[in-house]
Structure formats: C-alpha cells, structure tokens
C-alpha positions, 0 to 999 in steps of 0.5 A: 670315903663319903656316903651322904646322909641323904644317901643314908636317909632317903624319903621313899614309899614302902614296903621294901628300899630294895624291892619297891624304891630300887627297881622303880629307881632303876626305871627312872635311870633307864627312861634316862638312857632312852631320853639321851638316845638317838633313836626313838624307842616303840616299846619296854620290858622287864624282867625280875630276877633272883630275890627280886622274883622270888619276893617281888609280888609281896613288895610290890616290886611288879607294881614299883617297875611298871610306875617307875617305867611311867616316870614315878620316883619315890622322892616325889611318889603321889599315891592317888596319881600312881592308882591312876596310873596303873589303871590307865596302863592296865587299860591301853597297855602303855606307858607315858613318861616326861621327855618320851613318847607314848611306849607300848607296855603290857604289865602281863607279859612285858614284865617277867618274873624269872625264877631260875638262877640269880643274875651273877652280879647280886642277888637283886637283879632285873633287866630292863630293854627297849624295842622297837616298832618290830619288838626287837630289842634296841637298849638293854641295861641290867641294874642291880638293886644293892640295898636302902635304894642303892641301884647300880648297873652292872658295869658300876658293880663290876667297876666297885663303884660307890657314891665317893665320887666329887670333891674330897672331903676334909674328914674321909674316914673308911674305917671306925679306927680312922674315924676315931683317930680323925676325931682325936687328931681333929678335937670334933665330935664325929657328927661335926666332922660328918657335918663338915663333909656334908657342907663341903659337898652340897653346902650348909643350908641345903644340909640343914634344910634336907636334914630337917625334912628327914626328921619331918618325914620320919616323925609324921610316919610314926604320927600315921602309924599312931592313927591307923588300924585294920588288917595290913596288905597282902594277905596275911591278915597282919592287924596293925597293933600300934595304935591300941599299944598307943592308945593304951600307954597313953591310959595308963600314963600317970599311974604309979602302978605302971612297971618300969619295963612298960618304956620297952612298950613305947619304943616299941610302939613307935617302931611298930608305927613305921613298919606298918605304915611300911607295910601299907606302902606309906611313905618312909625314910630308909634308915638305912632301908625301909625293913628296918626304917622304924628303928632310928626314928623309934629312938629319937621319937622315945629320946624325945619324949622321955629323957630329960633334957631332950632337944629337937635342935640336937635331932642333926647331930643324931642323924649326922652321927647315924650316917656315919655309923651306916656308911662305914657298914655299908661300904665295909660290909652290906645294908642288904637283906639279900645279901647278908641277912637281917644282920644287914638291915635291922643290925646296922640300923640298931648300930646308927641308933645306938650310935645317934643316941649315945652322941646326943647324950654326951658320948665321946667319938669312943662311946659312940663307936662302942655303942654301936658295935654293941647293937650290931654284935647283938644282931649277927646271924640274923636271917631274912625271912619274911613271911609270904615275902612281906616286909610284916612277919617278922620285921614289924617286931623286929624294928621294936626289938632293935629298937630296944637294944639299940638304946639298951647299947647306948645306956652300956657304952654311957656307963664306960669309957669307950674301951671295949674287946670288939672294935666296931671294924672287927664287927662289921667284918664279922657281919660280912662274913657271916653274911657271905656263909649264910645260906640264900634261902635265909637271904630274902627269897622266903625260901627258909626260916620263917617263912617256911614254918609259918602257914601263909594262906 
C-alpha cells in the first residue's frame, strides 16, 4: 500500500477538504473528460448531493464547483482572480476554462442542491453533466468526494480503487503490525522508510522540495491566523480569538507567575490560527483534511518553539512519520467527516501529530505507534456536527484540544517503552466500526448534536 505524503499533505483553500477542495477537483476532472471528448459540449450543470447539499452552502461547496467548472484548482487558487470570476459568471451566465469553449452556465439553476436520499456510493455525492446546444445531456460522471480532497468517480469507488498504483515500493506496509515488523527486520526508523517509498516513487529532490513547501504553507497560515481579527464568515458572528490569545502569551512571556498549564494556551493558539484562517477560505494544508488542518501544524509550531533541542531540519521526519500514520487510517478506516464522524478527521490528525512528535523526540517505530494509538483512542465516537454546517463551531477548538492531547499522547508513549494493550490496528478498526454505527445525522449533514442545540441565526 502507498499513500503519498502529498496525498496526505495537500495545499488547498478552506473551509472544507471534502466540501470545497473535493468538489472543485471533481470540476477540474470533468473539464478533463470534456477536453478528450469528440464532441464539443454547448453547456454544464451540477448538482450536489447527501452531505454535500445538506452542508454545502456553509462550505462553500456552490461557490468550489461553479470556480472549479471555470478552470480553479486548489494547488494554485488566486482569490483576487476566482472574486473576478464568479462575477463575470453571475453576469453572462458562462464559464470559461483552458482548453474548452465558451459553456453556458447559470449558477442559479444549472447548480442544484438536492436534499433527498444520498447517492449509493458515499455520502459526498454530485453529479456533473454536459449539453448541448438542445440542453441534452451528452457526458455525465458522478464523483464522490471521499475525504482530505480525495475524489473518486463512481466506477473507481465501486472498483476499491486507492492511490496504490505505480512501481512497488520497498516498504509497503497496510497495517501498523506490518509497519513495525518492516522496521524491526529493516533497522530504519518509520519515517526512513516512508522517505524510501517516497523517492522510489517521484525522486528525492522533489520529495525534498514538496516536503519544504508543506511546512512553509503550513507555517504562514499560522503566522496569518497570529495577525488577523474580526468576525469570521457566515453568519454566525464566530469572532477570531487567536490573535488576542497571541497577543497576550506573548505579554506575559517572561513572568515567573505564569502557570505551567498557560503552554496548553500556545498549542491551542497555534491550532485555532489555522482553522480560522480555514474558516475564512485562506489557504490551507489538509493534515489530513481542512477541519482538523491546525492540529499537525499546531504541534510542530509548539515543538518548534518550546522544546529544547528542537530543529527545523528534523520538520521531514515529523511530516514523513505523519504520513504514514494517516495512511494507514485512511486505507483501513476513514479521514471522512461524513463517514465516520470527527473521529475520522480531528482523531487521525491527533494520531499523526502524535506520532510526528514522538519520532523527532527520539521515539522508537514502538513509541511511535503507541503514541498514535494513544491520540486516536481518545477521539473515538467523536461526532460531526457543525454548527449552521460551518467548519467554525465546534472545530476551531477542537483543532486545540487535538492539539493538546496529541502531544499529551506522545509525552505517554515517551515514558514507556512501546508496549501497550491496544495496537494501533485494533484502534483504527474500532474507529471504522464506530463510524459504520453512527448515526448520519452526526455525520456532517448538521442534522444532530450541536448544530441542532445551539441557536444559529
């Protein structure tokens, strides 16, 4: 099995990996299959289906397909140019990609939010169609937006397809049990081992050079979240809060009256920094998806810049260690919100951070699997429930919490020696079938929990 750190870590805009970054990438395939069609298509509609409609309007899903049907992808998204954009498609009703005539294309009624029954095959469904000149429909794909930006059409679904496709891989675990025995029989250290399938697959300065963009990505969105304030998008009235926590750390840094909990506040911080800029529609890294994309980050910033012996040049270890840990999650179980819950986003990302930080502090591959399990099993049954269905309440604060118990997990796995009740495998498959019984109302469709219970207008 190989999931790419790229796969994992992937630049993109907020609020949602699923909700905003799947359905404009799900766009972008599309304007593909019509740029190797031998026809020439007069027009295009959407429409949006199960979670995607039921939470689409709070994460901006409308707004990701109709940019994605005029040529945006996330990896290069230009804000200033996609405002532009949707002005000029709201005025002539048409849109414009590379490579395709002009299409006919009116947002109001060429994108439909469909609230009934789900599509069979996941719970983030749309359905994409080309015309013509008659408004007949010529092309039709149906994409399924799986979770971190994942996006599959529904024969690759219903094939089982994953991203383990190319040359095999020196070190191809599926499991942590074979990920650990590959790094017993081997002598390397998990990260050196996914760095090995990394450079077989796209070559090291590639790897290296992605690897660094990551970080710089990751790093400036905390630095943003650090500078702004005001009242977040949507409706709700969110107020950022990270810079006056910043603000105020940074007051008190030095006075020997400060409580030791007062380092919980910085992690938090840092997290909270991510997920509002998120919540703005800046640009993020899924770690492993946008709503939980401040907990990695958050414990590399706070490993950074208050443990001893902290080092910049060890940041590719963390983020290959990382990986690894969200692959095995992803492939065995979910990233997805709406498929199993919080668990799946803000879970797995404690597990990676967990797992990062153990390994940069001298963790064995035991340690490190230990922490992981650790922060996972302390986020199982975690349910999805945004409030008004935006990536703000509860998930901001979540990102912290995770945060703070991924580093709390990796402080536990230090002190022993690897040795645990719970494998790591026996976790993520309990998170799988947890996720498998929950309820769909606390599956990202704002439909129960929270988002219910709170008053949102």
């Amino acid at each position: 099995m190989f999931l790419s750190v790229f796969e994992m870590f992937k630049v993109g805009i907020g609020p949602s990996s699923s909700h905003t970054m799947g359905p404009m990438v799900a766009a972008a395939r599309f304007l593909d299959l019509l740029r190797a069609a031998p026809f020439a298509a007069h027009g295009v509609r959407a429409s949006l289906h199960g979670s995607l409609a039921f939470t689409g309007v709070g994460h901006a899903t409308d707004r990701a397909t109709v940019l994605g049907l005029a040529g945006f992808v996330p990896d290069s998204y230009d804000h200033a140019r996609a405002e532009a954009a949707l002005v000029q498609i709201r005025d002539t009703c048409r849109v414009t990609p590379s490579g395709l005539p002009e299409l006919v294309f009116d947002p109001k009624t060429d994108l439909v939010f469909e609230f009934g029954a789900a599509l069979p095959g996941h719970a983030n469904g749309m359905i994409l169609k080309a015309t013509d000149a008659q408004g007949d429909v010529i092309l039709q794909e149906t994409y399924y937006s799986v979770g971190g930006g994942f996006v599959l059409t529904a024969a690759e679904l219903a094939a089982g397809k994953d991203s383990d496709e190319g040359a095999p891989v020196p070190y191809p675990f599926k499991t942590a049990s074979e990920m650990l025995e590959m790094a017993k029989t081997s002598g390397r250290t998990i990260a050196e081992m996914k760095r090995a399938n990394e450079v077989l697959r796209g070559g090291t300065d590639s790897l290296d050079k992605g690897v660094a963009r990551i970080w710089q990505v990751m790093n400036n969105c905390i630095d943003r979240g650090l500078t702004f304030d005001g009242i977040l998008p949507g409706g709700l009235g969110v107020k950022r809060r990270a810079r006056n926590i910043h603000d105020q750390l940074m007051a008190e840094r030095g006075m020997n009256l400060a409580p030791p909990h007062t380092i919980n506040d910085w992690m938090n911080v840092y997290a909270m920094a991510v997920n509002e800029e998120n919540a703005a529609g800046g640009q993020v890294v899924t770690a492993p998806t946008n709503g939980a994309a401040g907990v990695v980050p958050a414990v590399i910033r706070y490993w950074l810049d208050h443990v001893p012996g902290a080092s910049r040049t060890r940041i590719p270890e963390f983020l290959l260690t990382a990986a690894a840990i969200g692959g095995l999650v992803k492939y065995n179980a979910s990233i997805s919100g709406a498929e199993a819950g919080c668990q799946a986003e803000v879970g797995s990302a404690a597990a990676m951070a967990a797992a990062g930080l153990c390994a940069v502090m001298g963790g064995t591959p035991e340690q490190v699997e230990n922490a992981a399990e650790i922060a996972l099993e302390h986020h199982l049954g975690m349910t999805c429930d945004p409030v008004k269905g935006l990536v703000q309440v509860p998930c901001i604060e979540r990102n912290g919490l995770g945060a703070i118990k991924a580093v709390s997990a990796a402080s536990l796995s230090l002190r022993g020696d690897g040795t645990h009740l719970v494998p790591l495998d026996a976790c993520i498959e309990t998170m799988r079938q947890t996720g498998h019984d929950m309820s769909e109302k606390y599956k990202e469709t704002s439909l129960g929990g929270l988002a219910v219970n709170v008053p949102n207008c």
